[in-house]
GUZA-291091 format. One record per residue (C-alpha): residue in one letter; x, y, z; residue number from 1. Coordinates in pm, whole numbers, padded with zeros to 5 digits. Layout:
<atoms>
ATOM / a / X / Y / Z / NUM .
...
</atoms>
This chain:
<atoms>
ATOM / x / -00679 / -03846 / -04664 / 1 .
ATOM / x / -01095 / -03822 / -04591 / 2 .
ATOM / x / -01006 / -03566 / -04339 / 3 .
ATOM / x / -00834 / -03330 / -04600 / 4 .
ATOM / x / -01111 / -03409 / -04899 / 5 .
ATOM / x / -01321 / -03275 / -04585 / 6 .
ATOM / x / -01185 / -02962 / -04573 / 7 .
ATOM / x / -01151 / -02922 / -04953 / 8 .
ATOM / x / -01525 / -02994 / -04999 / 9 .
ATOM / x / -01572 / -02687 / -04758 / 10 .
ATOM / x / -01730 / -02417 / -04883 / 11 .
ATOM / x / -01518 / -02191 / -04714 / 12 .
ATOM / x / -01144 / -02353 / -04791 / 13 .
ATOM / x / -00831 / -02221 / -04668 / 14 .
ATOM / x / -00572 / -02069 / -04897 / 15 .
ATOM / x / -00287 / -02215 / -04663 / 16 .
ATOM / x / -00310 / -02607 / -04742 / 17 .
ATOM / x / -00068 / -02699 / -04492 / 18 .
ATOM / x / 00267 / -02674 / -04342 / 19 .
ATOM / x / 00623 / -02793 / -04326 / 20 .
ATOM / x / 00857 / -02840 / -04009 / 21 .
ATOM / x / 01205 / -02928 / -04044 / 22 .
ATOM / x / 01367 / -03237 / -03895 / 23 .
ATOM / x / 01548 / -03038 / -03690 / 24 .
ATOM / x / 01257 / -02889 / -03462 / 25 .
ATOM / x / 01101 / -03237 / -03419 / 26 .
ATOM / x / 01428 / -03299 / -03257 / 27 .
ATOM / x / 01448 / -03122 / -03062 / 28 .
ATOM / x / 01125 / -03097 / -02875 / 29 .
ATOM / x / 01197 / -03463 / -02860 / 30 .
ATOM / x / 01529 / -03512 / -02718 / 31 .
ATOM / x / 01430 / -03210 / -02430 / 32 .
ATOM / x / 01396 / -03377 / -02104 / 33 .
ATOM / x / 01088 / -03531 / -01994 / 34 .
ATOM / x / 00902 / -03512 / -02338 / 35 .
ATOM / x / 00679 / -03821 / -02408 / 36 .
ATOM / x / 00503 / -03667 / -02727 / 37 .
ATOM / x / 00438 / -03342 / -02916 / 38 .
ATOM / x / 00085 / -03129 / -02919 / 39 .
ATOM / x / 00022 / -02884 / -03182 / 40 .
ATOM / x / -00181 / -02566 / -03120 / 41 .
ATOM / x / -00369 / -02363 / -03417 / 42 .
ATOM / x / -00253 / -02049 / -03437 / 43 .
ATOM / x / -00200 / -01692 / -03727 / 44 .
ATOM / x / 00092 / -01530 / -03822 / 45 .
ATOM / x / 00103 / -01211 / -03782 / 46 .
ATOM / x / -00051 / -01144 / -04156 / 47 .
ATOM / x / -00282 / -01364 / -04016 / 48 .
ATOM / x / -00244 / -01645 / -04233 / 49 .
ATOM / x / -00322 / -02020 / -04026 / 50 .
ATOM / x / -00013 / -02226 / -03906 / 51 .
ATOM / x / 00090 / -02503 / -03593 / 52 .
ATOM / x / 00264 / -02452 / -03304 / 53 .
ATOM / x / 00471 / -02765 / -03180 / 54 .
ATOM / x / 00515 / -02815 / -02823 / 55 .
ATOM / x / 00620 / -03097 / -02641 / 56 .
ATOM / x / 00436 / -03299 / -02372 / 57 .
ATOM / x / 00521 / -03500 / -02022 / 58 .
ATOM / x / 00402 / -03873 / -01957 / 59 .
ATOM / x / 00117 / -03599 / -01713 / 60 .
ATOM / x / 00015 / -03454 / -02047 / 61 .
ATOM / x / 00136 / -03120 / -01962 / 62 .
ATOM / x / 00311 / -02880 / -02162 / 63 .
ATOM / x / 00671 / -02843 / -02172 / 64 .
ATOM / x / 00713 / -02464 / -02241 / 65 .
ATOM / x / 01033 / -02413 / -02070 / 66 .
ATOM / x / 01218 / -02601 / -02359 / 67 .
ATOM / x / 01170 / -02567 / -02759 / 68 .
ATOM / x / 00874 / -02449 / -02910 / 69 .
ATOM / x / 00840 / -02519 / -03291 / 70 .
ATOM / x / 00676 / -02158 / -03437 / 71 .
ATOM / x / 00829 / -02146 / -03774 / 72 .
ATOM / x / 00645 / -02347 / -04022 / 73 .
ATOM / x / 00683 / -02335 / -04401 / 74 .
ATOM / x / 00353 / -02266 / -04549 / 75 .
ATOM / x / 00234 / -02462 / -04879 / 76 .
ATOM / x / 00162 / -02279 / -05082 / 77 .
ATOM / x / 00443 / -02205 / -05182 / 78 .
ATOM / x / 00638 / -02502 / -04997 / 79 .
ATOM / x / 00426 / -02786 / -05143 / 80 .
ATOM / x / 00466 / -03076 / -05316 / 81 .
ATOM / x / 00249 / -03014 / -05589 / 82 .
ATOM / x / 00252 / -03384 / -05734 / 83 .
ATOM / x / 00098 / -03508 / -05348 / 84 .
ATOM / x / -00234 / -03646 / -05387 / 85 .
ATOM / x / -00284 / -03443 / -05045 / 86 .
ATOM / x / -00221 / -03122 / -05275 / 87 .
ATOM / x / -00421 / -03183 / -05507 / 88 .
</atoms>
């Protein structure tokens, strides 16, 4: 949790607190052929608001962009838990 009470102590802190992927994404980067783990890229929406992309990765530690790539997150706010310590 230090490296969120980092960014929180920044003067200039982010409106977006974080993000939310579904199970369902995770699996399926995972279960594509060849995927050993999963990178995540910054990136803005288009109303330019901050947010992941998910991509998997081969044992080379190469991008697998030929199968799923995770671009829909669920910002928080408003899809937070707001009793997290992480939130608060």
């Amino acid at each position: 949790m230090v490296l969120i009470s980092n960014l929180k102590s920044d003067a200039v802190q982010m409106k977006i607190k974080g993000g939310m992927f579904f199970r369902e994404a995770f699996e399926k980067i995972l279960t594509a052929k060849d995927v050993t783990a999963i990178r995540y890229y910054y990136a803005k929406t288009i109303d330019g608001s901050p947010t992941l992309v998910l991509v998997g990765v081969d044992s080379l530690g190469k991008d697998i962009t030929t199968a799923m790539i995770a671009e829909k997150s669920y910002p928080c706010p408003p899809y937070c838990d707001e009793s997290s310590p992480l939130v608060k």
